[in-house]
RORO-806241 format. One line per field, with one value per residue (C-alpha): chain; residue in three letters; y, x, z; residue number from 1. Coordinates in nm, 2 decimals, m for minus. Example, Ala and Ser with C-alpha at 12.3 -4.5 7.8 and 13.67 -1.06 7.14 Angstrom:
2
kette <- [A;A]
rest <- [ALA;SER]
Y <- [m0.45;m0.11]
X <- [1.23;1.37]
Z <- [0.78;0.71]
nr <- [1;2]
This chain:
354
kette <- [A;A;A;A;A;A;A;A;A;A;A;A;A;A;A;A;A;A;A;A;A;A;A;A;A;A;A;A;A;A;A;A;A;A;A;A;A;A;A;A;A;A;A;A;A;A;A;A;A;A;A;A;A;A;A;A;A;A;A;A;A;A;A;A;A;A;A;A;A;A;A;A;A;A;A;A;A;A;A;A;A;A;A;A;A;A;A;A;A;A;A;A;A;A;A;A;A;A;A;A;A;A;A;A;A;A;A;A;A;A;A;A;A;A;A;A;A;A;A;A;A;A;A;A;A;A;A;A;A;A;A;A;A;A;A;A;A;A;A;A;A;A;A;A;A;A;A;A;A;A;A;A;A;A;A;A;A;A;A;A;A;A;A;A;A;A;A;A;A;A;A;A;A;A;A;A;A;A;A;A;A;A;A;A;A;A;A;A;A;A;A;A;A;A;A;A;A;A;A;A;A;A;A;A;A;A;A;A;A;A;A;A;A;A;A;A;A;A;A;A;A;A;A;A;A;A;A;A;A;A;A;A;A;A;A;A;A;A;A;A;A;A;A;A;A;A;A;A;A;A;A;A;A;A;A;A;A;A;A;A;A;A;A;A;A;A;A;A;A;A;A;A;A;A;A;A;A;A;A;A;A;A;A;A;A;A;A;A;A;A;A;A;A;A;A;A;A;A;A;A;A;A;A;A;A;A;A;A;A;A;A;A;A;A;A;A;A;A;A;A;A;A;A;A;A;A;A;A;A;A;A;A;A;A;A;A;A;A;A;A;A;A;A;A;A;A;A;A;A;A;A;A;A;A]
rest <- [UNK;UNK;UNK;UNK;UNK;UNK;UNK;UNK;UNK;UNK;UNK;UNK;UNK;UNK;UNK;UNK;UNK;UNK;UNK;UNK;UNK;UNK;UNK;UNK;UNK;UNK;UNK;UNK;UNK;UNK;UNK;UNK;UNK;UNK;UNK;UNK;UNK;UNK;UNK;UNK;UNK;UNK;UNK;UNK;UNK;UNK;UNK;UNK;UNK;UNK;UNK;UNK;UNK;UNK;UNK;UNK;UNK;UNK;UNK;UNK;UNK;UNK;UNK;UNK;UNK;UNK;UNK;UNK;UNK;UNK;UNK;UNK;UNK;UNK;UNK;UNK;UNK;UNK;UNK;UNK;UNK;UNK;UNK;UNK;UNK;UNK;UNK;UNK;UNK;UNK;UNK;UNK;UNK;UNK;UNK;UNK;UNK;UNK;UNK;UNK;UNK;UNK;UNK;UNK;UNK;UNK;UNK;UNK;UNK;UNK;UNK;UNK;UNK;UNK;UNK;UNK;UNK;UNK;UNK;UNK;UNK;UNK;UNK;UNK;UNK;UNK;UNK;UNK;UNK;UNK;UNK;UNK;UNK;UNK;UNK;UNK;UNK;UNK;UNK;UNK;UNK;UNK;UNK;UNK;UNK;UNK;UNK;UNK;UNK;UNK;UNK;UNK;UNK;UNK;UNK;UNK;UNK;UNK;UNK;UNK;UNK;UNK;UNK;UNK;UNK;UNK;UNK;UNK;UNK;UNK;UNK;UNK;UNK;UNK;UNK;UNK;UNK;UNK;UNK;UNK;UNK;UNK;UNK;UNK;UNK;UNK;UNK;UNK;UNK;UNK;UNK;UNK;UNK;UNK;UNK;UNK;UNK;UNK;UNK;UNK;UNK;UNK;UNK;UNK;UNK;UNK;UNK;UNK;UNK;UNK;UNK;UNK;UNK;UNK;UNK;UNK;UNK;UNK;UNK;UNK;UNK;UNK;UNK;UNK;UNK;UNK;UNK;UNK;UNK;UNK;UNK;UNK;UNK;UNK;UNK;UNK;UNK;UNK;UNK;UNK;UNK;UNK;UNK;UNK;UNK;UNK;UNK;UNK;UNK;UNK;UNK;UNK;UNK;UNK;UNK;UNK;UNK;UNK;UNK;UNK;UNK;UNK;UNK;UNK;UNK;UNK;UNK;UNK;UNK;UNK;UNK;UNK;UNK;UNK;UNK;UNK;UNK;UNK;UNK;UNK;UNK;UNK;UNK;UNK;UNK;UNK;UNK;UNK;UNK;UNK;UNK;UNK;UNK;UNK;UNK;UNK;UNK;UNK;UNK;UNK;UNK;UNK;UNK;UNK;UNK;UNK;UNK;UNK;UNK;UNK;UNK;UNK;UNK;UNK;UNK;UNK;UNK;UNK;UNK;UNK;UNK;UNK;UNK;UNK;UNK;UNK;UNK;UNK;UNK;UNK;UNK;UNK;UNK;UNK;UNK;UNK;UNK;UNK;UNK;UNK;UNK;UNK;UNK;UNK;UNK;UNK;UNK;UNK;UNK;UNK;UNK;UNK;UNK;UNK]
Y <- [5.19;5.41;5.43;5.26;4.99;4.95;4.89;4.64;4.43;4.45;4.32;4.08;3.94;3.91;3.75;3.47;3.38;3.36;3.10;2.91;2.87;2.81;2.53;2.39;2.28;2.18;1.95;1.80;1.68;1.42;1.32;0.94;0.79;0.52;0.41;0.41;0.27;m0.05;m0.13;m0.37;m0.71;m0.98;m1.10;m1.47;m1.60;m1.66;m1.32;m1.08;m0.67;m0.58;m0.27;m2.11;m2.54;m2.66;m2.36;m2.46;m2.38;m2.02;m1.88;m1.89;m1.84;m1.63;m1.33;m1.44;m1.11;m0.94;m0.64;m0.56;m0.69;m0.48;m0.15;m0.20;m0.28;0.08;0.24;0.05;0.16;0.44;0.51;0.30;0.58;0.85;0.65;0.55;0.94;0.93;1.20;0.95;0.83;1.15;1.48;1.62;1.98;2.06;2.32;2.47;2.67;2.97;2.79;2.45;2.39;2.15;1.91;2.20;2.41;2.12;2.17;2.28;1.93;1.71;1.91;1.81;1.48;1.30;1.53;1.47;1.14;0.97;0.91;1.16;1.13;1.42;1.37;1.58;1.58;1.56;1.87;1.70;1.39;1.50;1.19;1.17;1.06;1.02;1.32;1.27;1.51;1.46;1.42;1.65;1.66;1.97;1.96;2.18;2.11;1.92;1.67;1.67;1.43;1.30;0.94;1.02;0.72;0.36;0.12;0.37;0.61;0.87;1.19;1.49;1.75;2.01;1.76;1.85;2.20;2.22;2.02;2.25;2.56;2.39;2.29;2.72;2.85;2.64;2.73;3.10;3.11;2.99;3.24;2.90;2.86;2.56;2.40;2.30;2.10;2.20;2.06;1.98;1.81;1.60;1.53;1.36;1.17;1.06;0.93;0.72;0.57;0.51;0.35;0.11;0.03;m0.07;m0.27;m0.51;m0.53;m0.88;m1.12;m1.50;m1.72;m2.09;m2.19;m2.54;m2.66;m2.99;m3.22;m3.21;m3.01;m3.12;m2.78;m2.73;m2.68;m2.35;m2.59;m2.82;m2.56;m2.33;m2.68;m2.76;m2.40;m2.43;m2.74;m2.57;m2.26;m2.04;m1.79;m1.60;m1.24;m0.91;m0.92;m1.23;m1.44;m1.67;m1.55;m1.70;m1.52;m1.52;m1.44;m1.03;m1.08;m0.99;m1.18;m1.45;m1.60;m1.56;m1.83;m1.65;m1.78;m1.85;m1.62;m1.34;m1.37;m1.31;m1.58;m1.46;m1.67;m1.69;m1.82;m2.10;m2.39;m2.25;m2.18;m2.36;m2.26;m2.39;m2.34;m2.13;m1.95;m1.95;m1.62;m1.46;m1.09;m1.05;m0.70;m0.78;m1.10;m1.14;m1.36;m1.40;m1.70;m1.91;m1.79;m1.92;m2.26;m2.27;m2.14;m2.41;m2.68;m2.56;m2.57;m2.92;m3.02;m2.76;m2.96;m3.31;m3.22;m3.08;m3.34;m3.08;m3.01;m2.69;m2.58;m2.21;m1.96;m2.16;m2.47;m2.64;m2.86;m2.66;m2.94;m2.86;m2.65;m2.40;m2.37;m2.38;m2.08;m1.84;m1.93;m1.76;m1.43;m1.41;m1.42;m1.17;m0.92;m0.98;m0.90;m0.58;m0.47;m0.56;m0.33;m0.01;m0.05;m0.16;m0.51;m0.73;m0.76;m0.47;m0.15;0.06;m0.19;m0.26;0.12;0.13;m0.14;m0.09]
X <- [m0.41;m0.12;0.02;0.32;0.15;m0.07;0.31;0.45;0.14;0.16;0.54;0.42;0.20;0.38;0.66;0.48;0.31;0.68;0.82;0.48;0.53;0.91;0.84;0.52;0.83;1.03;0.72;0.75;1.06;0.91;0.61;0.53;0.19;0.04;m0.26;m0.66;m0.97;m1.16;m1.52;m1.65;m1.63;m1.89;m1.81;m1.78;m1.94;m1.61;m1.50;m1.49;m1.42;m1.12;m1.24;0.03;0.22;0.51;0.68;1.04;0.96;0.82;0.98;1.36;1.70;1.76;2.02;2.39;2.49;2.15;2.30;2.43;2.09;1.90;2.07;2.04;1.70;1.64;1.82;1.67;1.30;1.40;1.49;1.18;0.94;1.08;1.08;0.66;0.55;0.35;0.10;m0.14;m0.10;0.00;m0.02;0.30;0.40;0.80;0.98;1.31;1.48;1.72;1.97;2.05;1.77;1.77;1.53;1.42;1.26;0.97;0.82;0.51;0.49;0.63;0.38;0.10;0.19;m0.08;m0.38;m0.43;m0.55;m0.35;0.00;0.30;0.61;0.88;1.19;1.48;1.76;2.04;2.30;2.60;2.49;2.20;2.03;1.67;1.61;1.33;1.36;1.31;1.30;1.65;1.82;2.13;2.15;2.08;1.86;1.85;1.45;1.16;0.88;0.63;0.32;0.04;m0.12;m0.45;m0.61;m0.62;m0.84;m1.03;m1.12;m0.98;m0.86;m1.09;m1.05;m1.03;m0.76;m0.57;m0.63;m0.52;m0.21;m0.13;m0.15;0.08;0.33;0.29;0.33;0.69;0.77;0.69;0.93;1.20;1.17;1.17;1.02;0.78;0.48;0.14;m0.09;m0.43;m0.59;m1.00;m0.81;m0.63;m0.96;m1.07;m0.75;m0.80;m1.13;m1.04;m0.78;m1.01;m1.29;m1.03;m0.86;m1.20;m1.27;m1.04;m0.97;m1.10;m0.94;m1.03;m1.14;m1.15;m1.30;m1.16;m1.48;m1.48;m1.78;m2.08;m2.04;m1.68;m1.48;m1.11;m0.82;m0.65;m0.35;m0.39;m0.43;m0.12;0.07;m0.05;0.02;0.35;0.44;0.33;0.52;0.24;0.34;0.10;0.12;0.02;m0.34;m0.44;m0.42;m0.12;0.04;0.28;0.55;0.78;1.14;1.11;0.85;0.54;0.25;0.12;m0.19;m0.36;m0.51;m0.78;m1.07;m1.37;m1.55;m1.31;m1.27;m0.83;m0.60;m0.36;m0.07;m0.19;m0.52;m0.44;m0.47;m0.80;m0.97;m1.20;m1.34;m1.56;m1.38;m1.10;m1.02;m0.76;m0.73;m0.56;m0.56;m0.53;m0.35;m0.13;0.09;0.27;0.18;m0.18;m0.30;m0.01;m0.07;m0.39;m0.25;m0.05;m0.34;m0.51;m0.30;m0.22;m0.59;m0.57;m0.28;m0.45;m0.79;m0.60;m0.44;m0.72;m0.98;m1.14;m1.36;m1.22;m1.60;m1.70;m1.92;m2.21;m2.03;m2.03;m1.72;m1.52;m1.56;m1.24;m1.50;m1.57;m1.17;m1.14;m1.41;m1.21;m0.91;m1.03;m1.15;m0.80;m0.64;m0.88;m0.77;m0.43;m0.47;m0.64;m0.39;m0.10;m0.29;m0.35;0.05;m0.04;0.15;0.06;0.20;0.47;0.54;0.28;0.03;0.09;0.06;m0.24;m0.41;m0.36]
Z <- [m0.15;m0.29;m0.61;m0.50;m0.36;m0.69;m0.85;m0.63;m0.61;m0.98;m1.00;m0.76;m1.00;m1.28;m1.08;m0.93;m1.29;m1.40;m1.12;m1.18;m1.58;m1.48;m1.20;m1.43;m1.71;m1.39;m1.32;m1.63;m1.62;m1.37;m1.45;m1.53;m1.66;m1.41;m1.56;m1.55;m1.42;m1.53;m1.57;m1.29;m1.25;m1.10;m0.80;m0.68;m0.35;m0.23;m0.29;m0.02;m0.09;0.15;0.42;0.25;0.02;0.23;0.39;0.30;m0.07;m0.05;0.24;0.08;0.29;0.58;0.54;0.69;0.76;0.88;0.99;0.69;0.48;0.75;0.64;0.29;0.37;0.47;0.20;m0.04;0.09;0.16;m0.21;m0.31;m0.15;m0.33;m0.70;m0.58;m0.62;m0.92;m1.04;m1.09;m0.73;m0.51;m0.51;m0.54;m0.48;m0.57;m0.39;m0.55;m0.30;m0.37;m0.17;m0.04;0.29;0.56;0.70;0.92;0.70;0.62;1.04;0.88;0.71;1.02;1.23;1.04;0.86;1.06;0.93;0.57;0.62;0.35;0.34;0.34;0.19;0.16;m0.10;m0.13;m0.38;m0.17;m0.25;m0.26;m0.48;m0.65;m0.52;m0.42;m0.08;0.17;0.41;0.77;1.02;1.20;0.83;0.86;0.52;0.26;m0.01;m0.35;m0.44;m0.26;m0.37;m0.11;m0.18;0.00;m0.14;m0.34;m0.25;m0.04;0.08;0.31;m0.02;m0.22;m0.05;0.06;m0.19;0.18;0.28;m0.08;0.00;0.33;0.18;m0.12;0.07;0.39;0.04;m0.08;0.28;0.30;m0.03;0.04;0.37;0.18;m0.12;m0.32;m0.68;m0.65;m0.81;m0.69;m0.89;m0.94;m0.65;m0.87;m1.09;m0.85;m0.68;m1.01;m1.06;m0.66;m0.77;m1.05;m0.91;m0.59;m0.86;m0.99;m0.63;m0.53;m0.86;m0.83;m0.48;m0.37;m0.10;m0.15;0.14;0.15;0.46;0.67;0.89;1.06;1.01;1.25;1.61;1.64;1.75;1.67;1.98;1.94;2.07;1.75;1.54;1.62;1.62;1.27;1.15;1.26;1.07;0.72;0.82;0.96;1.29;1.46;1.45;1.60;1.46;1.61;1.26;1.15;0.86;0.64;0.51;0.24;0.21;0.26;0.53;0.34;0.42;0.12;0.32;0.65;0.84;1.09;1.30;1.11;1.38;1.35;1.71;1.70;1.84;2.13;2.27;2.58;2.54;2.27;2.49;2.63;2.28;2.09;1.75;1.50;1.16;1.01;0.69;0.50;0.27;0.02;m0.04;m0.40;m0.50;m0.21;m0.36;m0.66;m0.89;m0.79;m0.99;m0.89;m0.54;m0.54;m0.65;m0.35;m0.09;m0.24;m0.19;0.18;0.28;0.19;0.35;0.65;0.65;0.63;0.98;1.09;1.00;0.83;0.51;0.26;0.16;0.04;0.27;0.24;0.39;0.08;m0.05;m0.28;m0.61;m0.90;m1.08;m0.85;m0.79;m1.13;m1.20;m0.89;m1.05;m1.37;m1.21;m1.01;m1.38;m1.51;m1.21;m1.26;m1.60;m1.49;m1.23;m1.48;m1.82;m1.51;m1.48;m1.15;m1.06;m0.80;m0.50;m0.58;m0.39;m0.56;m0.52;m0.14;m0.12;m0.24;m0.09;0.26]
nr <- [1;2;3;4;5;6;7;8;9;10;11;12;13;14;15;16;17;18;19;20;21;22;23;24;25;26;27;28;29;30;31;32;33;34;35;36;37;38;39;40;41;42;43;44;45;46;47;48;49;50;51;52;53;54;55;56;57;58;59;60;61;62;63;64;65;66;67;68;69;70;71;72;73;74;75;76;77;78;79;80;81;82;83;84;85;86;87;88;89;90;91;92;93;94;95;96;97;98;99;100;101;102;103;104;105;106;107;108;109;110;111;112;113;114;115;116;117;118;119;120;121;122;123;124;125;126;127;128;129;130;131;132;133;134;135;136;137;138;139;140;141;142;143;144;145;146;147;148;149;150;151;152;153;154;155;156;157;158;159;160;161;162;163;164;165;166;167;168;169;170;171;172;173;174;175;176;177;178;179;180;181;182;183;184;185;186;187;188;189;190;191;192;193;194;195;196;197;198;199;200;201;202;203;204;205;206;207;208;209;210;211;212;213;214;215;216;217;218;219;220;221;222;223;224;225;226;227;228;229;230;231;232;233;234;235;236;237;238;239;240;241;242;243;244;245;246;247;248;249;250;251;252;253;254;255;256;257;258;259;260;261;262;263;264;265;266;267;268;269;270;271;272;273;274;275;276;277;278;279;280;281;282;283;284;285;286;287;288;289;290;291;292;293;294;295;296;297;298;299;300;301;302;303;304;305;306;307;308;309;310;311;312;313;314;315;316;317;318;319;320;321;322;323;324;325;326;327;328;329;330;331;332;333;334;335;336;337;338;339;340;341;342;343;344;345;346;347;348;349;350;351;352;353;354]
């Protein structure tokens, strides 16, 4: 190697530990605290780790103008992705180019998107505004900087450290092509950050079931039931469970066959099952105890119709007590999720529990 070479690499050096101390107090500027892992909890009988009361009265107005609620819809989540990147729940490398970019120069990341096996999200700050927005890959917008971040953790686990590699180096090669100053956290450290947060995701990640069983051999009519789930404001949906819904279209209880064997349109009439449950997936709904309230009066009105028993998974009638005592441990969750800054049933926590 020459003399000459010697110097350049040298310069080289000494300029790249420059943009990095400059882009680690650009960092800085955006960090936000999210919160910390818990202990574990006991679990009840009726509690299952995760791998609806009259319907008039939860599921709220329709839109009059749903075009226009549609695209403000959008916008809104659209914003909503980019204000969810949190060091404590992505991996976030920023990107500051020289010169306003386009969508374009992220091909690297829409290329690959699919192979970190978490969630991707690109932000940009829009040039003219100085917005951020989500980027997608036909935006014709220009950008000034980047945020590009990949979720640390969901209900399948906390990223791969490999996976943050690959990620952090696809972040450096963009940043490189564009001459950009940009920052990459260290990827160990976001392994143990992925791992926390994965500890206490799996901590207090329970989904309540409240079984409806008729007495004796007597089987239920899928016919019966997707008439009776109707009436308390239950539709069937995609995964072969009803669902009912509330005002934004998030799911607040499912009603599935106690056999796990999915309901399909066509073959209601034909189907015969021996019990259903009713369940509530608790990091999923706001306000989790009152929720529970709810899902318990429904199964009652639900087993009424049905001629049907509400009894726990080992077919025993659920007595006030027992209620009582899941009730508690809901509270206790919530308390949990609220003290990690993570709140039920919000953004961040249907993020991170899916």
């Amino acid at each position: 190697m020459s003399e000459l070479q010697i110097s350049l690499m040298a310069i080289g050096i000494v300029v790249v530990m420059a943009v990095y101390a400059y882009s680690f107090w650009q960092q800085r500027q955006y960090r936000r605290h999210f919160g910390s892992a818990f202990k574990p909890q006991r679990e009840d009988a009726l509690y299952h780790n995760a791998d609806k009361v009259a319907a008039s009265d939860l599921l709220g107005a329709a839109a009059t103008e749903p075009l226009v609620a549609s695209d403000a819809a959008r916008v809104h989540a659209a914003d909503e992705a980019c204000s969810l990147l949190d060091e404590q729940t992505d991996y976030i490398a920023e990107i500051f180019p020289k010169n306003a970019s386009s969508a374009d120069t992220l091909v690297p990341l829409w290329q690959r998107r699919f192979d970190f096996g978490k969630s991707v999200n690109a932000c940009g700050q829009n040039a003219a505004t100085g917005a951020w927005e989500k980027v997608i890959a036909e935006s014709p917008l220009s950008y000034r900087a980047f945020r590009l971040g990949v979720q640390l953790a969901n209900r399948s686990g906390a990223v791969s450290e490999a996976r943050l590699n690959d990620f952090s180096d696809m972040a450096r090669d963009i940043g490189e092509r564009l001459h950009a100053e940009m920052y990459c956290p260290d990827v160990r450290e976001a392994v143990l950050r992925a791992q926390a947060l994965d500890e206490f995701c799996a901590e207090v990640d329970q989904m309540i079931g409240l079984n409806l069983l008729p007495a004796g051999e007597r089987e239920l009519a899928g016919g019966d039931i997707a008439r009776i789930a109707e009436l308390h404001g239950l539709s069937l949906q995609a995964d072969g469970a009803f669902h009912l819904l509330d005002a934004r279209g998030l799911t607040l209880f499912i009603l599935s066959n106690y056999d796990n064997v999915p309901f399909q349109h066509h073959t209601l009439n034909q189907m015969r099952v021996v019990g259903l449950t009713l369940l509530l997936d608790v990091p999923r709904v706001e306000q989790p105890v009152r929720r529970f309230d709810e899902m318990v009066a429904l199964a009652r009105l639900l087993a009424k119709d049905l001629r049907a028993a509400v009894v726990d998974d080992h077919r025993v009638t659920l007595q006030d007590t027992a209620l009582a005592h899941i009730r508690e441990q809901i509270a206790a969750i919530e308390s949990r999720m609220l003290s990690g800054d993570i709140v039920p049933g919000s953004a961040q926590a249907r993020r991170l529990f899916s």
